[in-house]
C-alpha positions as CSV (number, residue, x, y, z in Angstrom):
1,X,30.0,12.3,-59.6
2,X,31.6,14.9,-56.8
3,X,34.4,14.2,-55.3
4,X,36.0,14.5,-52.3
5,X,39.5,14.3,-50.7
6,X,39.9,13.5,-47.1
7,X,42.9,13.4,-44.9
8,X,42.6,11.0,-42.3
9,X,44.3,11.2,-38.9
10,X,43.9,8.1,-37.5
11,X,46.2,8.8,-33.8
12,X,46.1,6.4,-31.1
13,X,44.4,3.9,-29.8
14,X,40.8,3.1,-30.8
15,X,41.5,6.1,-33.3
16,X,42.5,3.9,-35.7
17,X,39.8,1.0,-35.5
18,X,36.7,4.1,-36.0
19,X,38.0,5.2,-38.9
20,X,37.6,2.5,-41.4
21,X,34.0,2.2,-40.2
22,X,33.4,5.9,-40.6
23,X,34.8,5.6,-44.2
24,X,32.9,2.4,-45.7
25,X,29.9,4.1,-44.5
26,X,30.4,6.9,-46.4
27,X,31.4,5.1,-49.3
28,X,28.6,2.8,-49.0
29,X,26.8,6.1,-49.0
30,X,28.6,8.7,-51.7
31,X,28.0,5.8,-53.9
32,X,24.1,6.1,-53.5
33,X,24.6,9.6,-53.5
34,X,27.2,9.8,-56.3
35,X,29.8,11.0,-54.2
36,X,33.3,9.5,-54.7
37,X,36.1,10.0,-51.7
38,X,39.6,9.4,-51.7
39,X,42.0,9.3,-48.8
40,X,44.7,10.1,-47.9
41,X,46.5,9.0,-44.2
42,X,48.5,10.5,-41.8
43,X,50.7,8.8,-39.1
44,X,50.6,12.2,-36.9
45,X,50.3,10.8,-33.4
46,X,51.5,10.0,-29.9
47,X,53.4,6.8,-31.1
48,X,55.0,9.6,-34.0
49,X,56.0,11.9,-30.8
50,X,58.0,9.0,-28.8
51,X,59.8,8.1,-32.1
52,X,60.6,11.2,-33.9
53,X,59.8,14.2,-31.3
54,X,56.7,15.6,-32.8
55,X,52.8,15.1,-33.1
56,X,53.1,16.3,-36.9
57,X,56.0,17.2,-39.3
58,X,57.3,20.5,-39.5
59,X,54.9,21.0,-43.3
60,X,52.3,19.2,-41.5
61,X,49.3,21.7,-41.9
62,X,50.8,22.1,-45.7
63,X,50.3,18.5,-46.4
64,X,46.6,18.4,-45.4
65,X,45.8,22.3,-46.4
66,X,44.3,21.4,-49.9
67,X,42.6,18.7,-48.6
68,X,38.4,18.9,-48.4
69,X,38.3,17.8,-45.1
70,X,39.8,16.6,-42.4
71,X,38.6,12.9,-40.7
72,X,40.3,12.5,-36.9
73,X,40.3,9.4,-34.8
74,X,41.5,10.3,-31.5
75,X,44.5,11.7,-30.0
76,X,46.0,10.5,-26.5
77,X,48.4,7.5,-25.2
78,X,49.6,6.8,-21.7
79,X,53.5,8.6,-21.4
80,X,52.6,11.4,-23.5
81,X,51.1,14.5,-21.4
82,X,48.1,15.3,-22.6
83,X,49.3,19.1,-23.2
84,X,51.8,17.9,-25.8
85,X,49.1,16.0,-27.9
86,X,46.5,18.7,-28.0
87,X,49.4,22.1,-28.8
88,X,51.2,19.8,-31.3
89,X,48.2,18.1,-33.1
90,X,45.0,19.6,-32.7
91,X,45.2,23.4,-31.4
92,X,47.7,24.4,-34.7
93,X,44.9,22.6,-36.8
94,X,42.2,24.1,-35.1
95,X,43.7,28.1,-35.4
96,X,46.1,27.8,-38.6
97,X,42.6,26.7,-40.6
98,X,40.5,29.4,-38.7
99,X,38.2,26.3,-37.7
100,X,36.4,29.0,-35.0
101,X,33.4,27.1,-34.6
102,X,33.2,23.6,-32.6
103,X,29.8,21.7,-32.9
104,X,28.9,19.2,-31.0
105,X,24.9,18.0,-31.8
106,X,23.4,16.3,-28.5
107,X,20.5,13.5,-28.6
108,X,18.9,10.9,-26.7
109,X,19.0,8.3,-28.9
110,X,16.9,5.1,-29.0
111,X,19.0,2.4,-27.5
112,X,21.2,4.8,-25.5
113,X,19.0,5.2,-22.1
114,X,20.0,8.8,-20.9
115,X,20.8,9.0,-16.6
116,X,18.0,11.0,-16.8
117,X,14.9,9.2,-15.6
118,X,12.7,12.0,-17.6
119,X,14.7,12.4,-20.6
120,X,13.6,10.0,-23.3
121,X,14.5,9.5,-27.1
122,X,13.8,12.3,-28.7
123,X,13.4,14.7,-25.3
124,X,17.1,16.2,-25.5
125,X,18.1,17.6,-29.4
126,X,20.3,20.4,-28.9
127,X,23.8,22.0,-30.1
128,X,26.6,23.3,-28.2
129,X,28.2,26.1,-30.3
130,X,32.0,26.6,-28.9
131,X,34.4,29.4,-29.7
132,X,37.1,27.2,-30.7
133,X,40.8,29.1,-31.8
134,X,40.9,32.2,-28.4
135,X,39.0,33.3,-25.3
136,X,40.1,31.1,-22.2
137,X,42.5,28.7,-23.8
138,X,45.2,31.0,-25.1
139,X,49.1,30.7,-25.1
140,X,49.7,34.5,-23.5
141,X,50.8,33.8,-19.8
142,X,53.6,32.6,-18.1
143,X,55.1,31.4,-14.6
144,X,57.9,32.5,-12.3
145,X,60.0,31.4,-9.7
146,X,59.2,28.0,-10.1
147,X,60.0,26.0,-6.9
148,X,60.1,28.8,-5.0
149,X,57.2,29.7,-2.1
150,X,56.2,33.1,-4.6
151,X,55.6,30.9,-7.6
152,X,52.8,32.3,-9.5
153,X,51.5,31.4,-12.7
154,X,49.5,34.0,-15.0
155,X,47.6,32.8,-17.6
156,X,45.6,35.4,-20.0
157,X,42.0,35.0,-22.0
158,X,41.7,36.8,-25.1
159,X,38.2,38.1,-26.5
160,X,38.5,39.7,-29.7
161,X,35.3,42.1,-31.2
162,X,35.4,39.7,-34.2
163,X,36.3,36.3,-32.2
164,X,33.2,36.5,-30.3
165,X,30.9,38.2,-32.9
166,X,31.7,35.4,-35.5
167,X,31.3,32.2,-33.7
168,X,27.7,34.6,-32.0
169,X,26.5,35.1,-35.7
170,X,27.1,31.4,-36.8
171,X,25.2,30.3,-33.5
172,X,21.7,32.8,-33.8
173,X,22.0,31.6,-38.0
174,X,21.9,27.8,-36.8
175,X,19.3,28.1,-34.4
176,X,17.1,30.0,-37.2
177,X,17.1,26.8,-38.8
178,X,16.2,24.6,-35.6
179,X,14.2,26.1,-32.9
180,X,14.6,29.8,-32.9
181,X,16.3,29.4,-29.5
182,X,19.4,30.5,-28.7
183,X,21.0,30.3,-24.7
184,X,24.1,32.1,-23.9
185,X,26.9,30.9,-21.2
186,X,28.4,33.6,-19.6
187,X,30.1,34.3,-16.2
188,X,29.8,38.1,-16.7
189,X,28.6,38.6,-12.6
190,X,32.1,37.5,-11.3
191,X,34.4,37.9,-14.5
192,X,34.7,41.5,-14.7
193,X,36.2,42.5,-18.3
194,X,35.5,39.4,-20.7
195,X,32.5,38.3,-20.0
196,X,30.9,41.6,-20.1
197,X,32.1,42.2,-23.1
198,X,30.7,38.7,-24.5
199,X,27.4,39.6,-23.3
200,X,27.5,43.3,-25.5
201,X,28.5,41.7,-28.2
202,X,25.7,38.9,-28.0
203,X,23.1,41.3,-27.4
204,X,24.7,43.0,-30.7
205,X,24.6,40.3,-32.7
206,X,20.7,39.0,-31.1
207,X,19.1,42.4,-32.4
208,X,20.1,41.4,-35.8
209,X,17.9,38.3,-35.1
210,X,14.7,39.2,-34.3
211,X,12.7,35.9,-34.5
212,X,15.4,34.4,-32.0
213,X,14.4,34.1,-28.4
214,X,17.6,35.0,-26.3
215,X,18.8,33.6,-22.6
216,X,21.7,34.2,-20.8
217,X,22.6,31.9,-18.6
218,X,25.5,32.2,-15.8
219,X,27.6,29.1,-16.1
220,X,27.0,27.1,-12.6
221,X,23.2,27.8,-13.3
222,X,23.2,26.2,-16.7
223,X,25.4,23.7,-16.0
224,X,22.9,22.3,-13.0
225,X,19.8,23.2,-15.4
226,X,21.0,21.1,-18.8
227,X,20.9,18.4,-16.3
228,X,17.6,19.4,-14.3
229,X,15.7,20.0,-17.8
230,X,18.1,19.5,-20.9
231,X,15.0,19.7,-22.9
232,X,14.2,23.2,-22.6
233,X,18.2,24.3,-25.0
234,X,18.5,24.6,-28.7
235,X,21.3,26.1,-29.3
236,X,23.5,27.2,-26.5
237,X,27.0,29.1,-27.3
238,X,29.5,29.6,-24.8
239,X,33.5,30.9,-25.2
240,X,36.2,27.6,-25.5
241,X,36.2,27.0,-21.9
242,X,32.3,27.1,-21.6
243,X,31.4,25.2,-24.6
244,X,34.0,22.7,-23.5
245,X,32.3,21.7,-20.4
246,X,29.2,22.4,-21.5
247,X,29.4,20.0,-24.2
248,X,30.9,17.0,-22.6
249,X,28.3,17.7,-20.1
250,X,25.1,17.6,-22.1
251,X,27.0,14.5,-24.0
252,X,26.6,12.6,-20.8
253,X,22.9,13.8,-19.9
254,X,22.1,12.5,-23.5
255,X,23.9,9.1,-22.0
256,X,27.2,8.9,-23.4
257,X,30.2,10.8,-24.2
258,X,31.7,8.0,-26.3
259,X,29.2,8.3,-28.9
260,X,29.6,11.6,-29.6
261,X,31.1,13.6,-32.4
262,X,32.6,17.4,-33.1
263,X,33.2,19.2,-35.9
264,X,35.7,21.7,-36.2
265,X,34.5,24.7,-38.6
266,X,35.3,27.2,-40.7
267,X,32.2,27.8,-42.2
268,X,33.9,29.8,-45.5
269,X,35.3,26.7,-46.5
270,X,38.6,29.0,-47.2
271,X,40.4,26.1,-45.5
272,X,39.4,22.7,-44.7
273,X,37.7,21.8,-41.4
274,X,38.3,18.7,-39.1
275,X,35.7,16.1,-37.5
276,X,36.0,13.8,-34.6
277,X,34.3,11.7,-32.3
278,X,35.4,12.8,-28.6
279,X,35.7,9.6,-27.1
280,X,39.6,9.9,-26.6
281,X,41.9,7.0,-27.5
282,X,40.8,4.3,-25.0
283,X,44.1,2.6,-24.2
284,X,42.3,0.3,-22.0
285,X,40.3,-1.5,-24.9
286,X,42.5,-1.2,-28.3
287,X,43.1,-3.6,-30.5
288,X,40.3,-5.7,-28.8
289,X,37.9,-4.9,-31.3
290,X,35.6,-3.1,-28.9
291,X,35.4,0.3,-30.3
292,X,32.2,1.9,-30.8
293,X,32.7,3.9,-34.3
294,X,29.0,5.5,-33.6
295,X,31.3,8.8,-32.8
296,X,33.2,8.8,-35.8
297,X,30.0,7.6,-38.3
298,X,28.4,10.7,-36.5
299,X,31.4,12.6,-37.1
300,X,31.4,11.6,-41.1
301,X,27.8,12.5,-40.9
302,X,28.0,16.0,-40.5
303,X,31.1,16.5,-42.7
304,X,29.1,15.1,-45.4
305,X,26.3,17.9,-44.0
306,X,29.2,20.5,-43.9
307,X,30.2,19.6,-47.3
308,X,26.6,20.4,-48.7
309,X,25.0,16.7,-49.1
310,X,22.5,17.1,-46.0
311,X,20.2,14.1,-47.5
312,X,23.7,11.8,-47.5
313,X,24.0,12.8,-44.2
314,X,20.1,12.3,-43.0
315,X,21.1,8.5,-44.6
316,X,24.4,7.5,-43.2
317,X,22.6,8.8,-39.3
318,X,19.6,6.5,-40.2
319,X,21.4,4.0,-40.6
320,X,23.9,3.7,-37.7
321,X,21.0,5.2,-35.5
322,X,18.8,2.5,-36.7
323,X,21.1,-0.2,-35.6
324,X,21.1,1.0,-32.1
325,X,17.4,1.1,-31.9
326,X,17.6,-2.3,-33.5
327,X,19.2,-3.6,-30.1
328,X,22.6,-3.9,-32.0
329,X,25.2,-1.9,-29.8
330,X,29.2,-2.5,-28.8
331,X,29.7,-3.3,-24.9
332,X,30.2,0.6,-24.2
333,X,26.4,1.1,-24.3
334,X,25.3,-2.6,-22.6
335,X,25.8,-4.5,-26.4
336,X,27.4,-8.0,-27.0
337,X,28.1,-6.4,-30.7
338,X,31.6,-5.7,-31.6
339,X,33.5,-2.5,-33.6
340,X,32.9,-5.0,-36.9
341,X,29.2,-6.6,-35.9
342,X,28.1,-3.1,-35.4
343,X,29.6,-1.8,-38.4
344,X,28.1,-4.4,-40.7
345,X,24.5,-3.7,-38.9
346,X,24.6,-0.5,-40.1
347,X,26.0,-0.9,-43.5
348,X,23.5,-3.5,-43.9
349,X,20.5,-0.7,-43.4
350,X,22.4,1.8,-46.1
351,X,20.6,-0.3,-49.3
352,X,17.4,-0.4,-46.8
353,X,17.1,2.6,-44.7
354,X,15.6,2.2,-41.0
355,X,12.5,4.4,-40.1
356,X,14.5,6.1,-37.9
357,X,14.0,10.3,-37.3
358,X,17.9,11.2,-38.0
């Protein structure tokens, strides 16, 4: 038996109504796979921020640092700008556990029609590999004379050698194991110093990957052509303001955003990386029981993948894929099911597996 110990993070919201799906799924599956969790929960959240002045506490990142892995709900509540949720939760996690690379897997699934009139199941099955701790999204900057007709504010991106080269290399070595493809986002025509220096460093990393066939792309031209022909991407890797777009983007050509899930990285394994789906919180519906936890099974699925039990992870997908094809889906995607008829669907199909491709 291996065992696991996961901190959980419920949040806000529908955070904490995906989570207890995700985890008796992958109980339901460990146990086929002897695989034993344990968890351990966390009340780090908006509701924690109104009450006590902070996201986490001040030993927050020491609490969770031994832990294996990290399992996130959503982050986000009405009253509570959204800069305060993401520099006091998620950005310390994301940079003080060197979680560089964000993943987020796109599919047209069966039972989740994409906008696309040519894009069918199975059409779009590509990753979006996002530099995930520097580049665009950094805390160099400042402003002055606020109020004043001369304010300005100056806000600095930051592309280090190895930033860039890591989260390249992890990118080309993924796609050697998918379809030798690799697409990179850059804006190098009309950003004069970092983007060139992304594309050098690309081109470094590409000649050390022969078998790889290597695009660069300039972002307004692949932004309109992953929706004109999604199909023709693999693996496309963009800095964290790229990938960021890029990924909620092809999300929505594969049909929805709120079934999709992210990992945060750090492929060593020298500290503990964090998955979540990207749905947000959902104000609007919680505590109705109309959360879809496909996201945050999803999410599960590739820590268990991350965590080195890829043929638990093939299973838990088949399962809460094959519901969806089954015509079992929450009101999100056009369903009548709710979060607990769609959960026990697809925990129903873990002793039977669907014939689903996961």
């Amino acid at each position: 038996m291996t065992s696991y110990r996961i901190a959980l993070i419920p949040g806000d919201g529908i955070g904490a109504e995906v989570l207890p799906p995700a985890q008796a799924l992958l109980d339901a599956v460990g146990r086929r796979h002897g695989i034993q969790f344990t968890y351990d929960s966390f009340d780090w959240s908006c509701q924690r921020y109104v009450a006590e002045g902070a996201m986490m506490p001040a030993d927050g990142l020491q609490q969770i640092r031994h832990h294996d892995s990290v399992l996130l709900g959503a982050v986000g509540w009405p009253g509570v700008p959204d800069h305060v949720s993401l520099w006091g939760l998620l950005i310390p996690i994301r940079r003080s556990f060197q979680q560089y690379v964000n993943l987020r897997p796109i599919r047209v699934l069966d039972g989740v029609p994409s906008p696309l009139r040519n894009a069918g199941t199975g059409d779009v099955d590509l990753v979006v590999v996002r530099e995930n701790v520097e580049g665009e999204y950094s805390e160099i900057g400042g402003r002055l004379g606020r109020g004043t007709e001369d304010e300005l504010a100056v806000q600095e991106a930051v592309f280090t050698r190895k930033g860039v080269t890591r989260v390249v290399e992890y990118a080309y070595a993924l796609a050697e194991s998918r379809g030798n493809h690799v697409t990179s986002a850059t804006k190098s025509n009309g950003i004069v110093h970092t983007m060139p220096f992304w594309d050098e460093l690309v081109a470094e990393v590409a000649q050390q990957h022969p078998s790889v066939r290597s695009d660069k792309e300039h972002i307004d031209a692949l932004a309109a052509k992953l929706v004109l022909a999604p199909e023709r991407f693999d693996v496309i890797v963009g800095s964290n303001l790229f990938g960021d777009i890029l990924s909620d983007l092809a999300a929505a050509v594969a049909g929805s955003i709120g079934v999709a899930p992210a990992a945060n990285l750090n492929p060593e394994r020298e500290f503990p990386s964090m998955f979540e789906p990207v749905h947000g919180s959902a104000p609007d519906i919680a505590g109705q029981g109309k959360a879809n936890p496909l996201g945050a099974m999803w999410s599960a699925a590739m820590m268990l993948d991350h965590l080195g039990h890829p043929e638990a992870s093939a299973e838990l997908l088949a399962a809460a894929f094959g519901a969806l094809a089954d015509g079992i889906s929450t009101a999100d995607l056009g369903g009548s099911a709710d979060t607990a008829g769609y959960t026990r669907a697809v925990l129903d199909r873990v002793s039977a597996p669907a014939t689903v491709n996961a």
